[in-house]
N, C-alpha and C positions, 0 to 999 in steps of 0.2 A: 352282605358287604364283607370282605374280608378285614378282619378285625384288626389285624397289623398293617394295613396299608397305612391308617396315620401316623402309626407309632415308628416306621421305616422312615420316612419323611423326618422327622427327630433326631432318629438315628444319625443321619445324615447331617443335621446340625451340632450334632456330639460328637462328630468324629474328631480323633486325638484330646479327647479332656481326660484321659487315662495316663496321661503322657505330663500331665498337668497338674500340679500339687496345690489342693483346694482343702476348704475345712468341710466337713459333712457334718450330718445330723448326727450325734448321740446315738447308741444302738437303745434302742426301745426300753423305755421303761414306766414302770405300772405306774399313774396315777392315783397318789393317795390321800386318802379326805376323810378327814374325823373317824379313823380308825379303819376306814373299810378303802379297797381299791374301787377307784372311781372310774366309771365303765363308760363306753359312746352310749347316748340314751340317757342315760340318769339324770333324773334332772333333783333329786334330793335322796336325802333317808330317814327312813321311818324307824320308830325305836318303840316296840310297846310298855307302853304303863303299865294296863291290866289287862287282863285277857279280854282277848276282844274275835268277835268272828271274820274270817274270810270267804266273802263273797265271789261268787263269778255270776256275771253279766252276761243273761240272756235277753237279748232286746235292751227294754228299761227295766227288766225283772228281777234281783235280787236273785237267784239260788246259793244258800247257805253251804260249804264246802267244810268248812273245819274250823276250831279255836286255836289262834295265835297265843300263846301263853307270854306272859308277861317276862320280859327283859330279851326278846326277839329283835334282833336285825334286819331290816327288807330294803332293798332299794326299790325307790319309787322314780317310776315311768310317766308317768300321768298326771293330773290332775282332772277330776270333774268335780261338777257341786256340791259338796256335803262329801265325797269320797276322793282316797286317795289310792293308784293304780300300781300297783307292785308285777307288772307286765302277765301277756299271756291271758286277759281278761280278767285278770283277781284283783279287787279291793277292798277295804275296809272304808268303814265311815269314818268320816274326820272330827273324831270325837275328842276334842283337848283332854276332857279328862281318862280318856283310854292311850292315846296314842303319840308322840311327839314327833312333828317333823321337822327337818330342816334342811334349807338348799345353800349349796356349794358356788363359792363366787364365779361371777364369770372368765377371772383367769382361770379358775380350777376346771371349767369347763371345755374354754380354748386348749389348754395343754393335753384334753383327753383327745381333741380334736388333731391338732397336730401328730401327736403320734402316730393316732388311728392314719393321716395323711402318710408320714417315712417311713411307718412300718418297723423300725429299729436296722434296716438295711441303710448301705452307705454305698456311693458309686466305686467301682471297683472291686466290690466283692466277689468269690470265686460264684462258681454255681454250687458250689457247696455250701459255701457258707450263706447263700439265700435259700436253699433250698431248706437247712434245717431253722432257720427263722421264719419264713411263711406258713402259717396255719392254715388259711384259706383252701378252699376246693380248688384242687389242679383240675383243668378241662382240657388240656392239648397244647403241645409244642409246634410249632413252624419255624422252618429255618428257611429265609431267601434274603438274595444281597447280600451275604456274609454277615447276617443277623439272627441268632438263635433266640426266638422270642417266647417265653412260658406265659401261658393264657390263666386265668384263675378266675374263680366268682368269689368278687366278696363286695361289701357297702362303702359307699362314701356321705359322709354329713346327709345321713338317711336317704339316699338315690342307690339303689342295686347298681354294679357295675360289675365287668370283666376287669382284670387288673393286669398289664399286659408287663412283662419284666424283657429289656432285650440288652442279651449278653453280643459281646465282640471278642473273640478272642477266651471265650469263657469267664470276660469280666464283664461285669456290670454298666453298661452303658447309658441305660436311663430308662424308668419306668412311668408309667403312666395307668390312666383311668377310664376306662368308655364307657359312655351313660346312655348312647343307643344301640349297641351294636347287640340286634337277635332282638328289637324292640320294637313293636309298630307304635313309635313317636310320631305325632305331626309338628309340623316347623312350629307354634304358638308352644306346645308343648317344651319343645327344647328351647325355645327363646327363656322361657321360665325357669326352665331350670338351669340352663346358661345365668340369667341375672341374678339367683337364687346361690349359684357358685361365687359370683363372683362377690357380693355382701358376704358369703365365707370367707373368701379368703383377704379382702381388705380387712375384716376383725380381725384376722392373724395374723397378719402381713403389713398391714398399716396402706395408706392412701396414695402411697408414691410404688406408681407400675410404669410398665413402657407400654405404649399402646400401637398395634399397629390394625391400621383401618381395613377393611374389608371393599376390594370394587366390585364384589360378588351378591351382594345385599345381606349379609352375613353381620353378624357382629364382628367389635375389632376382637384380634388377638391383645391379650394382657399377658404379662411377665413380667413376677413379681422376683425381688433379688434376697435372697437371705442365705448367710452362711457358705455363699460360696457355689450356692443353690441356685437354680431358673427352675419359677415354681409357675407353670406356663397356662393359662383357659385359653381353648381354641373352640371354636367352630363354627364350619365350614361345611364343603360335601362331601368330607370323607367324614365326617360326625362330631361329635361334642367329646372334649377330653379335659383331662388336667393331666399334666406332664410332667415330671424333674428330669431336671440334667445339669452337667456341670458348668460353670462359666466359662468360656473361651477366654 
């Protein structure tokens, strides 16, 4: 599938909101919680009491790795029974008198979400100035239809995605998210993670969308409005996304 065909289609809907004075997101900034930057994934922090060992999980097997020495910082990824997961297969035991955790509200949660969504980009930026704000892996440029689109791999709300930016005029005209493109998904497959998006982004977004129906047997399209923003889940047969653009 060509990756920007749905993202062309958008375009198409954005044309002249550059011409349009709107509010955008905020340029990105770090989420922080009880001392440390709060990261996508995290879902608390560990703090050691006394030295305590670091395991890594073979199977159900314990192999012993090294001693956390007492007054350490970790963030925790996981949870399992009796143990707590500091990512990459490593945990300790959940041992009160060794270890203390704690987890981060759910808006502290949402707001790492959100960003991780705008990136710290705003419509209308040059290609320079997105260019030195995106981290993600560049995989290839396309230019068709008078649309210069930059391809990237990076995650959304834990699903891999391409992350597609397409410029007009070398601004900013709306980017978006592909969850199958280069994927051998079956339709139940994306139905799930379609519904799976879409309880994302009503917790962020709140319950009032626009919905437009599908006569395709597709889910509807959703569009949610924030800031100035169309924060958009589609799909269809050119594939599953989530979109920004600016409001007409």
């Amino acid at each position: 599938m060509n990756i920007t065909k749905k993202f062309l289609a958008v375009s198409a809907l954005s044309a002249g909101i550059l011409l349009s004075p709107f509010h955008a997101h905020d340029a990105q900034a770090k989420v922080w919680w009880n001392g440390m930057e709060l990261v996508q994934g995290q879902i608390g922090k560990l703090t050691i009491v006394k030295d305590t060992e670091l395991y890594k999980l073979q199977g159900e097997k314990k192999v012993y790795v090294k001693t956390l020495k007492a007054g350490g910082t970790y963030r925790i990824y996981t949870f399992k029974p009796g143990m707590l997961g500091l990512g990459g297969g490593y945990y300790v035991d959940r041992d009160a008198r060794r270890v203390k955790y704690e987890t981060p509200s759910k808006a502290k949660l949402n707001q790492v979400k959100i960003e991780q969504l705008f990136r710290g980009v705003k419509l209308g930026m040059s290609t320079s100035q997105v260019k030195k704000l995106e981290t993600a892996k560049f995989l290839q440029r396309e230019k068709a239809d008078g649309t210069d689109t930059w391809v990237y791999s990076t995650s959304l709300f834990g699903y891999s995605t391409l992350l597609v930016y397409g410029f007009e005029n070398e601004k900013l005209a709306f980017y978006g998210y592909s969850f199958d493109a280069g994927q051998k998904l079956g339709k139940d497959q994306l139905t799930a993670i379609y519904n799976h998006l879409k309880q994302q982004l009503i917790t962020l977004f709140g319950n009032q969308y626009e919905q437009s129906d599908s006569d395709q047997g597709y889910p509807p399209r959703l569009a949610f409005h924030k800031n100035g923003l169309v924060i958009a889940l589609s799909y269809d047969a050119d594939g599953l996304a989530v979109t920004v653009t600016g409001e007409q």
